[in-house]
C-alpha positions as CSV (number, residue, x, y, z in Angstrom):
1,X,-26.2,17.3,-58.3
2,X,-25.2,13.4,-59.7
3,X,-26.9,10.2,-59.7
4,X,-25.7,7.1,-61.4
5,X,-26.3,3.8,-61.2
6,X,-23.0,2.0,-59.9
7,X,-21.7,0.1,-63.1
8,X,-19.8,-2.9,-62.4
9,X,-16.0,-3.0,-64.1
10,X,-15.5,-6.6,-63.1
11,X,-16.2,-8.2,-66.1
12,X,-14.3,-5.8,-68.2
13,X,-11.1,-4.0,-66.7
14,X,-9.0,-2.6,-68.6
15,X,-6.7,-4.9,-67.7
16,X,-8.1,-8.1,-69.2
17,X,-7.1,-5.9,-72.8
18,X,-4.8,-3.3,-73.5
19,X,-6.2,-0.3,-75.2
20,X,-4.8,0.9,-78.6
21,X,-2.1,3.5,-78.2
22,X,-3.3,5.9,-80.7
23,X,-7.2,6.1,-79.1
24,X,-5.6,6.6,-75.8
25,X,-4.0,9.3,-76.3
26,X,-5.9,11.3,-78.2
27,X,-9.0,10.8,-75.9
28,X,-6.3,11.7,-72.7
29,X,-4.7,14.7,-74.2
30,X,-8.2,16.3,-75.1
31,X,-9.3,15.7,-71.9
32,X,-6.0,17.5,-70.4
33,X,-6.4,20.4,-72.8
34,X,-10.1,21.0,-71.4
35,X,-8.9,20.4,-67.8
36,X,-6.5,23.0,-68.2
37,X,-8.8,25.2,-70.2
38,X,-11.3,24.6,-67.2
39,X,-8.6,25.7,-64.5
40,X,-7.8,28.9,-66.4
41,X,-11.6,29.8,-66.3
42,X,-11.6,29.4,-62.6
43,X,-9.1,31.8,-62.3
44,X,-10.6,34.1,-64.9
45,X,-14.3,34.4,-63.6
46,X,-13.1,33.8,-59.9
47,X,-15.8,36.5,-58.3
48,X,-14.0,39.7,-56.9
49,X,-14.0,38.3,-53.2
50,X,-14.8,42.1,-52.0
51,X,-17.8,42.7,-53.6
52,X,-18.8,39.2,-53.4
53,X,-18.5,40.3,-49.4
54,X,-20.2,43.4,-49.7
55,X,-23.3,42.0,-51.7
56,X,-23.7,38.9,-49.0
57,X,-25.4,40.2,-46.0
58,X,-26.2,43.4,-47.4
59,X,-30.0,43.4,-47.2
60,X,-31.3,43.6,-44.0
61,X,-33.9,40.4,-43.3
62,X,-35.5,42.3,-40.3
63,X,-35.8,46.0,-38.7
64,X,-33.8,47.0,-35.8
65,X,-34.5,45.4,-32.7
66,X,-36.5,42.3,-34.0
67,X,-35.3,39.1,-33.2
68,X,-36.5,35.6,-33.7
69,X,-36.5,33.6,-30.4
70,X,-37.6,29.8,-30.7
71,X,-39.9,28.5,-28.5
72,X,-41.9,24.9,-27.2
73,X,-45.6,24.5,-28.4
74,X,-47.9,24.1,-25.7
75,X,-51.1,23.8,-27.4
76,X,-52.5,24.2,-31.0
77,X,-55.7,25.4,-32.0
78,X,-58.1,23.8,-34.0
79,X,-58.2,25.9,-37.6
80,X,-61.2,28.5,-37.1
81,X,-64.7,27.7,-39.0
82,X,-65.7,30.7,-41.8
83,X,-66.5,33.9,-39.6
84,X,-65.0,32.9,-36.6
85,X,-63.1,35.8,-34.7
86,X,-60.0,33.9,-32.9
87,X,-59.9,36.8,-30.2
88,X,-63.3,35.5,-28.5
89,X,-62.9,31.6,-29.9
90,X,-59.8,29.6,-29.1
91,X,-59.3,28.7,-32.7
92,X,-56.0,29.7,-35.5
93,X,-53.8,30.0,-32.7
94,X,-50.4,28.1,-31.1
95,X,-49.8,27.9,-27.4
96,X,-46.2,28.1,-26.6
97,X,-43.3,29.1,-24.2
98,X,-40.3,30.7,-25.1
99,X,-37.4,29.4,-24.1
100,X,-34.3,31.1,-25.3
101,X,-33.2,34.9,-25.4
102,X,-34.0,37.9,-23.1
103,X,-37.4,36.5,-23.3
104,X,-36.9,33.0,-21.9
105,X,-39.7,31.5,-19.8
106,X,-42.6,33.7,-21.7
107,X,-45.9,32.1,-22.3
108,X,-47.4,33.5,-26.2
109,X,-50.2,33.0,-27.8
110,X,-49.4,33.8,-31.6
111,X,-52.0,33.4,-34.4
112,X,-51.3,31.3,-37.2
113,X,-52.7,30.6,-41.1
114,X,-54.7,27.6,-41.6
115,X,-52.2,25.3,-43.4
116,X,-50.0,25.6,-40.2
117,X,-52.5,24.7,-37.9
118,X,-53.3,21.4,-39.8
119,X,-49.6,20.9,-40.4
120,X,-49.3,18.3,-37.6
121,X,-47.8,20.3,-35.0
122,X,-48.2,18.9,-32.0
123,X,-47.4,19.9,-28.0
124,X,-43.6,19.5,-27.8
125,X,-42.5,20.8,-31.2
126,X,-40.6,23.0,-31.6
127,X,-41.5,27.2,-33.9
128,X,-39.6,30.0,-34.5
129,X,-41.0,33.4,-33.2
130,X,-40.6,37.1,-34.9
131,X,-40.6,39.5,-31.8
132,X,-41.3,43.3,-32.6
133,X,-39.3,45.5,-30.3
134,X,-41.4,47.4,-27.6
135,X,-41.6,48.4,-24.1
136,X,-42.6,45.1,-21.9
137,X,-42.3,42.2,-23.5
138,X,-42.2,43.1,-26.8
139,X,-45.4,41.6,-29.2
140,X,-44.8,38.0,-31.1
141,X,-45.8,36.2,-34.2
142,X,-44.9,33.2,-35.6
143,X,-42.2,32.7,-38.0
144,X,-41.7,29.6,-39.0
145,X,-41.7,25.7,-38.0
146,X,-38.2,24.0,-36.3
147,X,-37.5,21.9,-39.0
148,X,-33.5,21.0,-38.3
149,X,-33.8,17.6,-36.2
150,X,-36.0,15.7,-38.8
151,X,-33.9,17.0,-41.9
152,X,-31.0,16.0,-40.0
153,X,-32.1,12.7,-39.3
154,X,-33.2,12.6,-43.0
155,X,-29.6,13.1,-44.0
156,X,-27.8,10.7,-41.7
157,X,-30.8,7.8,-42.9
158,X,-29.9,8.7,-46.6
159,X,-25.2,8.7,-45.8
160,X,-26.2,5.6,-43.8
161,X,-27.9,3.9,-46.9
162,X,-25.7,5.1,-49.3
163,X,-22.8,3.8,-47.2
164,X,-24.7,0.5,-46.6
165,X,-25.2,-0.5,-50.2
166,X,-22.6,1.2,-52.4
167,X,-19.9,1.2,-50.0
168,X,-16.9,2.6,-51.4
169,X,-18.2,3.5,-54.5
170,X,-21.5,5.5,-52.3
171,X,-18.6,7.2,-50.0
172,X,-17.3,8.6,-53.2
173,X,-20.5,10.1,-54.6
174,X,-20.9,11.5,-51.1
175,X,-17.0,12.8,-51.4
176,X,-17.9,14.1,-54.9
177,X,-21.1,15.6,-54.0
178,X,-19.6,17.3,-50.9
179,X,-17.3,18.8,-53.9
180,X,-19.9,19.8,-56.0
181,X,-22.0,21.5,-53.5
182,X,-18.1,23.8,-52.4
183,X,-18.2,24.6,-56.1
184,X,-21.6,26.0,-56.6
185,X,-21.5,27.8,-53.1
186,X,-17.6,28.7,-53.2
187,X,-17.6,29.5,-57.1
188,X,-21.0,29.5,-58.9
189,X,-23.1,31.7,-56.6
190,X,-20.9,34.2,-55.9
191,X,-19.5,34.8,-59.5
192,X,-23.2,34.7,-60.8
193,X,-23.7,37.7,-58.0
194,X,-20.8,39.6,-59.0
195,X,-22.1,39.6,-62.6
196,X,-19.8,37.3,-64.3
197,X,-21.8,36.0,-67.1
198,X,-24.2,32.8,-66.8
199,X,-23.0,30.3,-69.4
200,X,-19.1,30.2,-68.8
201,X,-19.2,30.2,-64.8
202,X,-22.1,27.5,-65.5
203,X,-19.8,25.8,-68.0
204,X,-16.3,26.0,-66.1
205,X,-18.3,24.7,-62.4
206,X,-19.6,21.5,-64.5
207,X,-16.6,20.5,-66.3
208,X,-14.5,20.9,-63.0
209,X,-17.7,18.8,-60.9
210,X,-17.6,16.2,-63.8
211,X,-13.9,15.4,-63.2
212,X,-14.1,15.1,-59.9
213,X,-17.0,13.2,-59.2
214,X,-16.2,10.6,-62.5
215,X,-13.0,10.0,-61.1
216,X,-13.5,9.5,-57.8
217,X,-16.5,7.4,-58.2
218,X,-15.6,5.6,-61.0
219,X,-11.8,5.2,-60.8
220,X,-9.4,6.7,-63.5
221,X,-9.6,4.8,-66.3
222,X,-10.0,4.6,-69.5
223,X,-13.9,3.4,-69.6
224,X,-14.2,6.7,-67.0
225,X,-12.6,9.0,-69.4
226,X,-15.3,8.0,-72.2
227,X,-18.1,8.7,-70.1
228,X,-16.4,12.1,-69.4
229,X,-15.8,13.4,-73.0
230,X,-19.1,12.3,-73.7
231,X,-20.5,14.0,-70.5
232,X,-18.7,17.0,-71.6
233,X,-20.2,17.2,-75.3
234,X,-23.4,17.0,-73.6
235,X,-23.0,20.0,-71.6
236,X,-21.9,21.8,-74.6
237,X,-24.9,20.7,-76.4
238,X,-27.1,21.8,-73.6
239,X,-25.4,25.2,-73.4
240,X,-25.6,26.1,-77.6
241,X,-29.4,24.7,-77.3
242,X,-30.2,26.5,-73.9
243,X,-28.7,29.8,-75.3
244,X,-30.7,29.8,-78.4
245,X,-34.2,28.8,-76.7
246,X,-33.8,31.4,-74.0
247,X,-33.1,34.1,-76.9
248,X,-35.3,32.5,-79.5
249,X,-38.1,32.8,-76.9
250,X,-37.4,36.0,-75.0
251,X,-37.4,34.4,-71.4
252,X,-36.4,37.4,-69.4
253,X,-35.2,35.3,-66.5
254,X,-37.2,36.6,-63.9
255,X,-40.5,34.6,-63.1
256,X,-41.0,34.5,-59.5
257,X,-40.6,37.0,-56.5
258,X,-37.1,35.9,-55.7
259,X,-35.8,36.9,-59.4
260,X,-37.7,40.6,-58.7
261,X,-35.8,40.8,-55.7
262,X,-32.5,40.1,-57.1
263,X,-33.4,42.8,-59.4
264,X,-33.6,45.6,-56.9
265,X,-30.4,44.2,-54.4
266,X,-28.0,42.8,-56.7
267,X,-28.9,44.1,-60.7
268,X,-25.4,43.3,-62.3
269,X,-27.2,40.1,-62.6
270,X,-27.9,38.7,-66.0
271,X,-30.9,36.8,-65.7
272,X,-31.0,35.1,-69.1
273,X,-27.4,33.7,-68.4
274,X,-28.5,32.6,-65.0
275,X,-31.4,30.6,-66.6
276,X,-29.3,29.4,-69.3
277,X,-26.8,28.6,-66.0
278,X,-29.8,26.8,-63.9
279,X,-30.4,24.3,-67.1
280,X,-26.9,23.3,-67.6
281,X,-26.0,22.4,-63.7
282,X,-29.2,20.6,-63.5
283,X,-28.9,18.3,-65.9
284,X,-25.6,17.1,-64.7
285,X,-26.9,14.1,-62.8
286,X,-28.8,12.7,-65.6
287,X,-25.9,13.3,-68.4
288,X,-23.2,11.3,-65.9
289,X,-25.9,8.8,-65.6
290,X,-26.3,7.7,-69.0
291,X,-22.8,8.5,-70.1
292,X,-21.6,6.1,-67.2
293,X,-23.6,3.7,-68.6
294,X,-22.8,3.8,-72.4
295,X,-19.2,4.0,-71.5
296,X,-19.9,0.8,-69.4
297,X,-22.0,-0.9,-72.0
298,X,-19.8,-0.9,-74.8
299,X,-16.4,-2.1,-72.1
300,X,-18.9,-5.0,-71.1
301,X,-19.8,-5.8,-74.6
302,X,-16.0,-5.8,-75.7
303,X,-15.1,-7.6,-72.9
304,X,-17.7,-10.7,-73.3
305,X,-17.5,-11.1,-76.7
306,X,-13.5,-9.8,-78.1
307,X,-14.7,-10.7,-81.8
308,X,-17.3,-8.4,-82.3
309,X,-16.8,-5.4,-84.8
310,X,-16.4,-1.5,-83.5
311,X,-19.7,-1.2,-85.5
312,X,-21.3,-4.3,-83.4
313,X,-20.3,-3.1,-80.3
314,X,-21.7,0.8,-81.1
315,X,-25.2,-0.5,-82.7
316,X,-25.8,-3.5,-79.4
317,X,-24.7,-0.3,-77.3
318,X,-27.3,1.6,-78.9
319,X,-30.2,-0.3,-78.1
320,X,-29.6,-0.3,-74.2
321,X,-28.9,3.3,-74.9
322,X,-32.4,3.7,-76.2
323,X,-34.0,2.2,-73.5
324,X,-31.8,4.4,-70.9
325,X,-33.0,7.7,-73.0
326,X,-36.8,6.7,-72.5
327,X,-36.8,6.3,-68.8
328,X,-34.1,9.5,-68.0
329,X,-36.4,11.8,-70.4
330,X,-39.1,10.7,-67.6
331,X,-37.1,11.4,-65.0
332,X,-36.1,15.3,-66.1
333,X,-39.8,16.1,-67.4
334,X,-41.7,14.7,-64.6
335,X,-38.9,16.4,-62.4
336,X,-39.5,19.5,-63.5
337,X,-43.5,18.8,-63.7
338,X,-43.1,18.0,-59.3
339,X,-41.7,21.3,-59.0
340,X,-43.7,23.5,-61.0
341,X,-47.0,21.4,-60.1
342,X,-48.5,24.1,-58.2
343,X,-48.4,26.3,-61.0
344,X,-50.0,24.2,-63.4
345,X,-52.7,24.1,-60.1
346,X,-53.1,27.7,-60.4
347,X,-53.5,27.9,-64.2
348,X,-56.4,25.9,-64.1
349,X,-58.0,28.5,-61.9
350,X,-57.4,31.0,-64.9
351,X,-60.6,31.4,-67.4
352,X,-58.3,30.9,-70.2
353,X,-57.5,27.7,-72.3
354,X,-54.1,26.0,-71.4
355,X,-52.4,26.5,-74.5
356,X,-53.2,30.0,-74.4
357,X,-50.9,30.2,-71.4
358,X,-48.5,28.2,-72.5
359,X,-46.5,31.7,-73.6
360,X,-46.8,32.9,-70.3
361,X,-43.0,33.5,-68.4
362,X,-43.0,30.9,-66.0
363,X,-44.6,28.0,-68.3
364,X,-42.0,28.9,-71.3
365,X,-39.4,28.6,-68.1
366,X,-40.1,25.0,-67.4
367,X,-40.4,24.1,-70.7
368,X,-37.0,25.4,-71.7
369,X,-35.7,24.1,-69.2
370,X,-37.5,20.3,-69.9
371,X,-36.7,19.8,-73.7
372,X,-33.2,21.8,-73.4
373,X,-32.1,19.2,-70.8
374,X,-33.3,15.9,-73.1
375,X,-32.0,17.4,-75.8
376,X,-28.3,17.2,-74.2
377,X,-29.3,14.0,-72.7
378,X,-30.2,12.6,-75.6
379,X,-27.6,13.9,-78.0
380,X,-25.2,12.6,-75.1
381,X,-25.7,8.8,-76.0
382,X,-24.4,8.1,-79.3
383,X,-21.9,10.7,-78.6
384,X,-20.2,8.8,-75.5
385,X,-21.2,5.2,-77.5
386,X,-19.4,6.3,-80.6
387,X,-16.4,7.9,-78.5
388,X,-16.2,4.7,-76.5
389,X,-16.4,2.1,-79.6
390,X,-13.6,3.9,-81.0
391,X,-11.5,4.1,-77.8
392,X,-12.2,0.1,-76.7
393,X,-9.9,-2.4,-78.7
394,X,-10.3,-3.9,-81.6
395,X,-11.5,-7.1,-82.5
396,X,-9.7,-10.2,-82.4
397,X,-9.8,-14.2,-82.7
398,X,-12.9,-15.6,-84.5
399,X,-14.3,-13.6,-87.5
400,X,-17.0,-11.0,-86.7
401,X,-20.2,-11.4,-87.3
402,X,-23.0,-9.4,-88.8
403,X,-24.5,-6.6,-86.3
404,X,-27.8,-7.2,-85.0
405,X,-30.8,-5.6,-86.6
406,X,-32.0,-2.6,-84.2
């Protein structure tokens, strides 16, 4: 949900200066009046808790009878060559004994697709079965792959560096991550479900994520509470922006098999809003990356060099914004690119130029999603840097000098 990049406050706590009176508490009571304004949309768009009940679980994921028992590969068979018929070759099959359920201690033979065979399993691993209900033993197919001990083992490797290099400051990401997740599962999902609409439940679950994970990361301060207004106006930004693309360009929301099936099982859905909704929670790692660090910037800047001029401090600031913008804009668009790389795999396939598919739902979809998300990012920067020059003290001792050219 967040990523930042752990910004030192040595070399400029707020204690080394004391912050004009006036800044402070404009930038503070703002920053109340949205917390409260946040709170009171939590309790406005809180989903109906019983229908929110009745719509989870409601589709049924298999027939009557049909269970899926896991069971120990015993053998793998090699992927079958163009014609072959796996019922007289041992080839496109898996070997294995099942060991839980009413069916414990049954040798199958399932058939499998290609992909799976050359996936790496290996005797030992671990697949889960589908078995159909019927007299004797019932008839089995495979499922799926055990996946659960190496994600596992994946998460405790990625705590354990976390914890291991950012300490304190890693244990609260993890703290405010753990916080994010209980808001988009606890809140976001289930309102979005109910058919609360996309862009305020997106809007309220950000704002209440942002003050959370700032603050416990970054310690409450005033440096913190820059990054936060800034991080704020970016999410407005990248709400007015996604609205209008998602309108301007008639996305319909629905690109995949997963938005046609939340059409049939749960149509109080409004699929623009939950487009508009998908944008504005993903770019929340980005925009509390670079706000962080042009909230940081400008402290560090004050506090190395206490003569320089509000309008010093907010063009230097500026140029390590500039360079922050050009590698984050990488990091959304080739995001995005990763996950919609198999599409662009499949369009090539198509007898029809590129840009003449460019239109096409699920292309418009990622772009939206790309540009909307820089745009924020990018209007984010001199927003936080100008909110933060203003907010840091003054200058004092020797006279300032003229601001370097950008």
């Amino acid at each position: 949900m967040g990523h930042g990049h752990g910004h030192s406050h040595r070399a400029g706590d707020e204690d080394d200066f004391e912050v004009a009176r006036t800044p402070r508490l404009v930038l503070l009571t703002a920053l109340a009046l949205i917390g409260v304004l946040t709170l009171a949309g939590l309790a406005l768009l809180w989903p109906d808790g019983d229908a929110a009940d009745d719509l989870q679980g409601s589709v049924g994921f298999a027939a009557e009878g049909v269970t899926f028992p896991e069971a120990v590969v015993r053998d793998v068979e090699p992927v079958c060559a163009t014609g072959a018929d796996p019922a007289t070759q041992s080839c496109g099959r898996i070997r294995a004994l099942v060991d839980e359920g009413a069916s414990a201690g049954t040798q199958v033979l399932v058939a499998v697709p290609p992909q799976i065979s050359d996936s790496g399993l290996e005797p030992g691993d671990r697949i889960e079965l589908v078995r159909q209900p019927q007299e004797g033993e019932g008839q089995f197919g495979y499922f799926g792959t055990e996946r659960s001990g190496p994600l596992w083992i994946l998460t405790i490797v990625f705590v354990v560096v976390v914890l291991g290099i950012a300490r304190l400051r890693g244990l609260m990401a993890l703290l405010g991550l753990g916080f994010a997740s209980v808001v988009v599962l606890g809140f976001v999902v289930p309102a979005l479900l109910t058919g609360e609409a996309g862009i305020p439940v997106a809007l309220v679950a950000a704002t209440a994520i942002m003050y959370v994970v700032l603050y416990t990361t970054h310690g409450f301060s005033i440096r913190t509470s820059t990054a936060l207004a800034g991080t704020l106006a970016g999410l407005a930004i990248t709400a007015l922006v996604g609205w209008w693309a998602v309108r301007s360009t008639h996305l319909s929301g629905i690109a995949d098999e997963g938005g046609g099936f939340l059409t049939t099982f749960a149509s109080d859905i409004n699929f623009q809003g939950l487009l508009i909704a998908a944008v504005i929670i993903a770019g929340l790692g980005v925009l509390n990356d670079v706000t962080i660090t042009q909230s940081s910037a400008v402290w560090e800047l004050r506090a190395a060099s206490p003569s320089m001029s509000r309008t010093e401090i907010f063009t230097s600031a500026m140029r390590i914004g500039r360079d922050h913008i050009a590698s984050t804009i990488y990091t959304i668009v080739f995001a995005y690119a990763g996950t919609a790389l198999t599409l662009l795999l499949v369009l090539q396939l198509y007898d029809r130029p590129m840009a003449d598919l460019i239109g096409t739902e699920e292309i418009a979809e990622e772009i939206v999603r790309s540009l909307t998300s820089s745009i924020g990012l990018v209007l984010a920067v001199p927003i936080t840097t100008f909110i933060a020059a203003l907010t840091v003290p003054g200058a004092r001792g020797a006279s300032v000098r003229p601001a370097p050219r950008t």
